[in-house]
C-alpha positions as CSV (number, residue, x, y, z in Angstrom):
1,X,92.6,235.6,180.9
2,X,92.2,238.2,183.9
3,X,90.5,240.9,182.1
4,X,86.8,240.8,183.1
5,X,84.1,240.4,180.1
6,X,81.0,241.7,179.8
7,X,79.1,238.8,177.5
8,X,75.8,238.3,176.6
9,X,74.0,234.6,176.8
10,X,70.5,234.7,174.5
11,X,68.4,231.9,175.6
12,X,67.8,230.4,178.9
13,X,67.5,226.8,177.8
14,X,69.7,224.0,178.9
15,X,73.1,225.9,177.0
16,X,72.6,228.7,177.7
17,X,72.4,227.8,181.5
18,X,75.2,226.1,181.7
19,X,77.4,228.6,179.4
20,X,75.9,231.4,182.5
21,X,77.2,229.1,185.6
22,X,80.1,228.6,184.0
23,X,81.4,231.9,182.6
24,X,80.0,234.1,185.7
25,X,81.8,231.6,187.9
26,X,85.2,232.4,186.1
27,X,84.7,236.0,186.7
28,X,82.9,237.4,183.9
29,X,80.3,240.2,184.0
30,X,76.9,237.5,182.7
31,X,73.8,238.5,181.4
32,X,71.3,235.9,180.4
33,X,68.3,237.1,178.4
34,X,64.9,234.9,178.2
35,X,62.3,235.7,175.8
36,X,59.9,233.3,178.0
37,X,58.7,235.9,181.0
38,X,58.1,232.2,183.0
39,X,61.4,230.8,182.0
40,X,59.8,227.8,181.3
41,X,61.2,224.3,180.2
42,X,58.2,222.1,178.4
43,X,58.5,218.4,177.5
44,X,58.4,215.5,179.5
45,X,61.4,213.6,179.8
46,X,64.5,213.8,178.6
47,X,67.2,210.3,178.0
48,X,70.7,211.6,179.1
49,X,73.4,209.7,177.7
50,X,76.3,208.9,180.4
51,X,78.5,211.6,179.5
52,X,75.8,214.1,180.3
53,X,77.2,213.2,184.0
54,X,80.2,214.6,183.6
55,X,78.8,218.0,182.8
56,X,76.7,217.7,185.4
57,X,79.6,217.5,187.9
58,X,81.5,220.4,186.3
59,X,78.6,222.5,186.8
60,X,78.1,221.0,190.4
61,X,74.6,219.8,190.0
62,X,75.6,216.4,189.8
63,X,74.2,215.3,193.8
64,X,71.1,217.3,193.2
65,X,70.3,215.2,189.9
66,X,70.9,212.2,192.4
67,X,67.9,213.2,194.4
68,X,65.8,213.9,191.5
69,X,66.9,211.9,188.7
70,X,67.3,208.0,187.6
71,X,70.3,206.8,186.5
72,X,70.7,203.4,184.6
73,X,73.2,201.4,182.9
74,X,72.9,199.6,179.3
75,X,70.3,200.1,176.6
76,X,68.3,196.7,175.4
77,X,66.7,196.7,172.2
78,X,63.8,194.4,171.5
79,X,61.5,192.9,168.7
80,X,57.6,194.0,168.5
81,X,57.2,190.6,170.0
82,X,59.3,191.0,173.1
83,X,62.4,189.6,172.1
84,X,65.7,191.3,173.0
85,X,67.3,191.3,170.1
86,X,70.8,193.4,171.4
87,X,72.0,194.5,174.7
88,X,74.2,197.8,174.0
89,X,76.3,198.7,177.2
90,X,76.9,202.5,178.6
91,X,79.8,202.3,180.9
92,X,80.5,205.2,183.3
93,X,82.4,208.0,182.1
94,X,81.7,210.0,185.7
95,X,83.1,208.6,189.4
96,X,79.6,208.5,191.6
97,X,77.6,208.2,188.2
98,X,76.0,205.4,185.4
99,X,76.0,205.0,182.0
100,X,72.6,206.9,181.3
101,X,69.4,208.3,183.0
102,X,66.6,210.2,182.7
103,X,65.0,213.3,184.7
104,X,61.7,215.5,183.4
105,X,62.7,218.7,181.8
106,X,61.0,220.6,184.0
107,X,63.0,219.1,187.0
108,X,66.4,219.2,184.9
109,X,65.2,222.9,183.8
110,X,64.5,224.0,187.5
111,X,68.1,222.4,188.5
112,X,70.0,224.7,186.4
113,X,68.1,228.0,186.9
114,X,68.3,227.7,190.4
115,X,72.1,227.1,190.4
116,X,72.4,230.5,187.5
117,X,70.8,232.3,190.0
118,X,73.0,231.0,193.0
119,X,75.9,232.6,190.5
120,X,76.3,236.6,189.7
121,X,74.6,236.2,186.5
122,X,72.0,239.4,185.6
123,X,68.9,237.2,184.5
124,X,66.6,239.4,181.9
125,X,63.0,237.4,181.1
126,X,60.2,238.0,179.1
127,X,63.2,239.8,176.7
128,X,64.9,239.0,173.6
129,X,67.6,240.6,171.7
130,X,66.9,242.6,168.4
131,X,69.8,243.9,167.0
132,X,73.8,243.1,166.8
133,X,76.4,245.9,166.2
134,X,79.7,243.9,165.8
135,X,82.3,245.8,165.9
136,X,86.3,244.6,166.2
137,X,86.1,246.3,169.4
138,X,82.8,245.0,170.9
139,X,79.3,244.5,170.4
140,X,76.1,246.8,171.0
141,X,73.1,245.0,171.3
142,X,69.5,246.3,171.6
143,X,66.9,244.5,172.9
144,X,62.9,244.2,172.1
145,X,62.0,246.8,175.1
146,X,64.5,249.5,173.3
147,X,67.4,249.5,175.5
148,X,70.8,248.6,174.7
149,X,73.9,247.1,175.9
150,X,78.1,247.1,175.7
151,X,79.4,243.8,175.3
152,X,82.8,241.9,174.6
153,X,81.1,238.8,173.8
154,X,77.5,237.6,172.4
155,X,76.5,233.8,172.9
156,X,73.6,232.6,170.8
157,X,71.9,230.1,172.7
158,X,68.5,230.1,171.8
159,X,67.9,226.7,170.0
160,X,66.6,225.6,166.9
161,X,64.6,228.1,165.6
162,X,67.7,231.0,166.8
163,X,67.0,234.9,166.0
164,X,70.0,235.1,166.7
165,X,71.5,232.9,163.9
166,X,68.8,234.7,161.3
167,X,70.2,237.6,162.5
168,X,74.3,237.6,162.3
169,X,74.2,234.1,159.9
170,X,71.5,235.2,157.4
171,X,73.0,232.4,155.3
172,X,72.6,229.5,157.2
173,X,70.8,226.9,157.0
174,X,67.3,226.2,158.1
175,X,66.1,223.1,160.3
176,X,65.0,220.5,157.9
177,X,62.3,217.8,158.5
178,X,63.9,214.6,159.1
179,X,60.5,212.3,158.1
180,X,59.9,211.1,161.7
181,X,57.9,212.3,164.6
182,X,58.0,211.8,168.5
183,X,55.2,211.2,170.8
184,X,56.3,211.6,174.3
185,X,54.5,210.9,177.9
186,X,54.9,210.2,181.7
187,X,54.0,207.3,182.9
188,X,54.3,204.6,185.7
189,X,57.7,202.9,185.2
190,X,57.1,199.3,184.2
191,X,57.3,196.4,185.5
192,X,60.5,194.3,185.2
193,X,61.8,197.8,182.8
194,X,65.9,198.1,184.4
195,X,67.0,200.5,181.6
196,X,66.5,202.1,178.7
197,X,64.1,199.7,176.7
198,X,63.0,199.6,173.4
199,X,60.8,198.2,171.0
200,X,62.0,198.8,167.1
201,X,59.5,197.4,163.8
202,X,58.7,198.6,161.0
203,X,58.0,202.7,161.1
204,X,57.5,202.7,164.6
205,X,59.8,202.7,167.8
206,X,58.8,202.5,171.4
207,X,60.9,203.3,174.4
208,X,60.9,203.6,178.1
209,X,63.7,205.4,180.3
210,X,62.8,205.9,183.9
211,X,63.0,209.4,185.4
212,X,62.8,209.1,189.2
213,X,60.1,208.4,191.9
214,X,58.5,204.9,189.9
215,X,58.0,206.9,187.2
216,X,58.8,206.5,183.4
217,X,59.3,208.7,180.4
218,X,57.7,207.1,177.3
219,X,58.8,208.1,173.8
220,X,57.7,206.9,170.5
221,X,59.3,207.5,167.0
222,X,56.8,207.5,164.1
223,X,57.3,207.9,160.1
224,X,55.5,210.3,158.5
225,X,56.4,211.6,155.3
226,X,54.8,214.6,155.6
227,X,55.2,217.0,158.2
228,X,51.1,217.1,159.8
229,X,49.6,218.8,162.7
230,X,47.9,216.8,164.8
231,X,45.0,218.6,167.0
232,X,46.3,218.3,170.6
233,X,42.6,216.7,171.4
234,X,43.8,213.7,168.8
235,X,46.9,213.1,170.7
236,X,46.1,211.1,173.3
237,X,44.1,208.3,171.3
238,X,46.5,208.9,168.0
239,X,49.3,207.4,170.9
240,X,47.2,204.7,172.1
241,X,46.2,203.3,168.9
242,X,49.7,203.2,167.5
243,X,51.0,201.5,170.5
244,X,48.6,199.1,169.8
245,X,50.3,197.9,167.5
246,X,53.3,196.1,169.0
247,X,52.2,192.4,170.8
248,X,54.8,192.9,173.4
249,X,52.9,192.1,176.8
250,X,54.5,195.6,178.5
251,X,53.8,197.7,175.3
252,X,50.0,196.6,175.8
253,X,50.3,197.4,178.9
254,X,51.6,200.7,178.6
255,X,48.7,201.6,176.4
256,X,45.9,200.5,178.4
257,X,47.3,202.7,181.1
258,X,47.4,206.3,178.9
259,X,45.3,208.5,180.5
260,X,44.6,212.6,180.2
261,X,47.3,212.8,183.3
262,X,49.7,211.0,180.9
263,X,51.3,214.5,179.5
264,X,51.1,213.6,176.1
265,X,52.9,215.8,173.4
266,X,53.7,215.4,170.1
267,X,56.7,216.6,167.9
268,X,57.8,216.6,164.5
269,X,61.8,215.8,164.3
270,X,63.8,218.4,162.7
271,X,67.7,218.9,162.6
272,X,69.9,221.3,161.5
273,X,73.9,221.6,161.3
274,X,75.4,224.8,160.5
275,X,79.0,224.6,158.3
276,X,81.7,226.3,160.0
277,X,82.0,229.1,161.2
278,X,79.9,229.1,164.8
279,X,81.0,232.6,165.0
280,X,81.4,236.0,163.5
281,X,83.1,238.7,164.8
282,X,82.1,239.3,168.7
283,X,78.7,236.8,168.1
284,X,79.1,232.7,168.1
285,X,76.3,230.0,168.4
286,X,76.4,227.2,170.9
287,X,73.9,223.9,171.4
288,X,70.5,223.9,169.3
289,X,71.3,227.0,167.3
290,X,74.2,225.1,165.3
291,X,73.8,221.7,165.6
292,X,70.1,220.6,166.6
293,X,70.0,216.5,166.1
294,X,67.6,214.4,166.4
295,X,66.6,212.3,169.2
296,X,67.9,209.0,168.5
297,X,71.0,209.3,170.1
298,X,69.5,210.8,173.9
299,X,72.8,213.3,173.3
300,X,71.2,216.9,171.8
301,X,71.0,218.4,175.4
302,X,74.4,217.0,176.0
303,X,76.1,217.9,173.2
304,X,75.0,221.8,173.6
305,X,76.0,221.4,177.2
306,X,79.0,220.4,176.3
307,X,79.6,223.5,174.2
308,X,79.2,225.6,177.1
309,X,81.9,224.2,179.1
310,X,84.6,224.1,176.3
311,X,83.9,227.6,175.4
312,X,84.2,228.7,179.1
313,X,87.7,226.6,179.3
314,X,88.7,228.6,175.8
315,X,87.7,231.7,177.1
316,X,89.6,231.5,180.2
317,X,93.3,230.6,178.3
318,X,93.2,233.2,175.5
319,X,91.7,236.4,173.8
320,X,88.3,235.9,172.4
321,X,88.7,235.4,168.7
322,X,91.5,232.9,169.5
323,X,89.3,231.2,171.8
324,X,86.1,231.1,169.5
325,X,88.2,229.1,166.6
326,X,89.7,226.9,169.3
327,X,86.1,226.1,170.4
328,X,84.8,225.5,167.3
329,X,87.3,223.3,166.0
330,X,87.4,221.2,169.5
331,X,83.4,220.6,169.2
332,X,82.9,220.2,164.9
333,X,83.5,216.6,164.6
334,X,81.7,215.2,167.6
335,X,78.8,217.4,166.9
336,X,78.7,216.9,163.7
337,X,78.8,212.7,163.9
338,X,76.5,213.0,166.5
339,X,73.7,215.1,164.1
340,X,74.4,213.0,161.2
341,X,74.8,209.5,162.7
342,X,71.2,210.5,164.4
343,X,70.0,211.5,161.1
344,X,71.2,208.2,159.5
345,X,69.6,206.3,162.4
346,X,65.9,207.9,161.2
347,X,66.6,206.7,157.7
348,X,66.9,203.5,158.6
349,X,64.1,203.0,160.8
350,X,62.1,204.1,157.8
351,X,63.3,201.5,155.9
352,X,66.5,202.8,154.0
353,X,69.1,200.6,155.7
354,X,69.5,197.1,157.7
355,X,68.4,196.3,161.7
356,X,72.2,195.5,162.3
357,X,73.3,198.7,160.6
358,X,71.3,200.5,163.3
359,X,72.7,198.6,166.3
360,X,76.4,198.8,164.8
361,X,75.9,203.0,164.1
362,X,73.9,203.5,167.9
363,X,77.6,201.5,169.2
364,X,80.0,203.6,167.5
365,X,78.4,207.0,168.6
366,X,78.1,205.5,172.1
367,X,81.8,205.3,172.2
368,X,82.6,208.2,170.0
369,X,80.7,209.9,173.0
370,X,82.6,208.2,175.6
371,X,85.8,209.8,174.5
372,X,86.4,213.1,176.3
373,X,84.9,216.4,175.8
């Protein structure tokens, strides 16, 4: 369409970036608001599944991963003792590009901001929206310092926890506890690791991805029924002792090598999937806000990225309530596999389904993902 639009991106994350690059690039008047004053990203790394690579082209970042980032090819799965049980391959879906990677958030984080701000996108921090007027006509929004603004279009990017969604889909639903939790840290890549490794027993899984510069991204799934906080002076010992566990010579290793510079966090896993519809009147949710998934799968990030660059292709064809149900009903089926095929991959790690059913569901979404956008 030629008319220029005045939308509105909530959130600064990884979405709500690329929705920004995207939609200022095509001509549209963007403003990006970021409750975070530091626009921060926090974590420590992040798996990308191959098709990640393509949206890293389209938002032409992909060369400045290159210099920043690992990329890798396969994942190999292995018994607490060290023996690879299953090799699943991750072709290319990206000329100049692997199968999968890894990069620290940050890094990723500082990627994207820089190339928003390379774009005419009006970047608000340390400000959140407070208020939605949806009209047919438009949208006035106020924000929390008490001003206002005109908009054709509202994107709600602002992840799991969304004001956005509380806000204009009071009925949704809420992120639910999935009976898991990840521990994640930085550490030396180890020796003789290729690709994206890991351990699987019985409530525990280990894995290492590398992330650039001999370095590694640790992450390590844990059941617990309940949904506990764990003092962030526990963390670091809580890690070690449960990688203890596991006989494999490298997961030893990795343990004997946690230190205080090892960045450990710790996260309860939550996911939430919102029933159609993503939008309402001038207001429609993109990545975390309507279909947050689990881990399991290294494809949340990608997935929400991916929302951004269909709803900027939608945009640019038609008028916007056209283009918001075309949007929706391009993403609703990969999105949804990809939340509930994660979520059926953390029952059966804690012991309510087979080894072989897990390697035969992580194949299937690997090539559900490979399929186009």
């Amino acid at each position: 369409m030629g008319d220029k639009r005045r939308i509105l991106i909530v959130g600064g994350g990884f979405s709500g970036m690329s929705a920004a690059i995207l939609l200022a690039e095509a001509g549209n008047a963007v403003d990006l608001v970021e409750i975070d004053a530091g626009w921060r990203s926090y974590g420590a790394g992040i798996s990308l599944n191959g098709g990640i690579f393509r949206v890293f082209h389209r938002l032409g970042i992909l060369e400045a991963f290159k210099a920043v980032g690992a990329m890798c090819d396969g994942v190999e799965m292995r018994s607490p003792a060290d023996t690879v049980v299953a090799r699943l391959p991750t072709p290319s879906l990206q000329e100049g590009a692997t199968g999968n990677g890894g990069i620290m958030r940050p890094v990723l984080a500082k990627l994207l901001s820089d190339r928003v701000r390379s774009t005419a996108t009006n970047v608000r921090l340390g400000l959140s929206a407070t208020g939605f007027d949806n009209r047919d006509d438009g949208i006035t929004v106020t924000f929390s310092d008490g001003t206002r603004g005109e908009y054709d279009l509202v994107i709600g990017a602002d992840g799991l926890y969304s004001t956005t969604r509380a806000a204009v889909f009071p009925e949704a639903p809420k992120p639910r506890y999935v009976g898991q939790a990840v521990w994640r840290a930085v550490l030396p890549l180890p020796e003789g690791i290729e690709t994206v490794t890991m351990w699987i027993g019985s409530k525990l899984k280990y894995g290492v991805n590398g992330v650039s510069d001999g370095r590694a991204y640790l992450f390590v799934t844990e059941d617990r029924p309940t949904n506990d906080r764990i003092p962030e002076g526990a963390q670091l010992e809580m890690l070690r002792e449960l990688l203890q566990r596991f006989p494999a010579k490298t997961v030893q290793e990795i343990a004997a090598g946690l230190n205080p510079d090892s960045q450990v966090i710790y996260r309860p896993i939550e996911q939430m999937l919102m029933p159609r519809p993503w939008h309402r009147g001038r207001v429609v949710l993109i990545g975390d806000a309507v279909h947050a998934t689990t881990p399991h799968m290294a494809a949340g990030a990608m997935i929400g990225m991916e929302d951004a660059v269909v709803l900027a292709d939608e945009l640019a064809k038609q008028d916007i309530e056209t283009a918001l149900e075309a949007f929706q009903n391009r993403r609703w089926e990969r999105c949804r596999m990809v939340v509930e095929n994660s979520g059926r991959l953390a029952e059966i790690e804690q012991g309510h389904g087979t080894q072989e059913e897990h390697q035969r569901l992580m194949g299937q979404t690997l090539g559900a993902l490979a399929a186009p956008i």
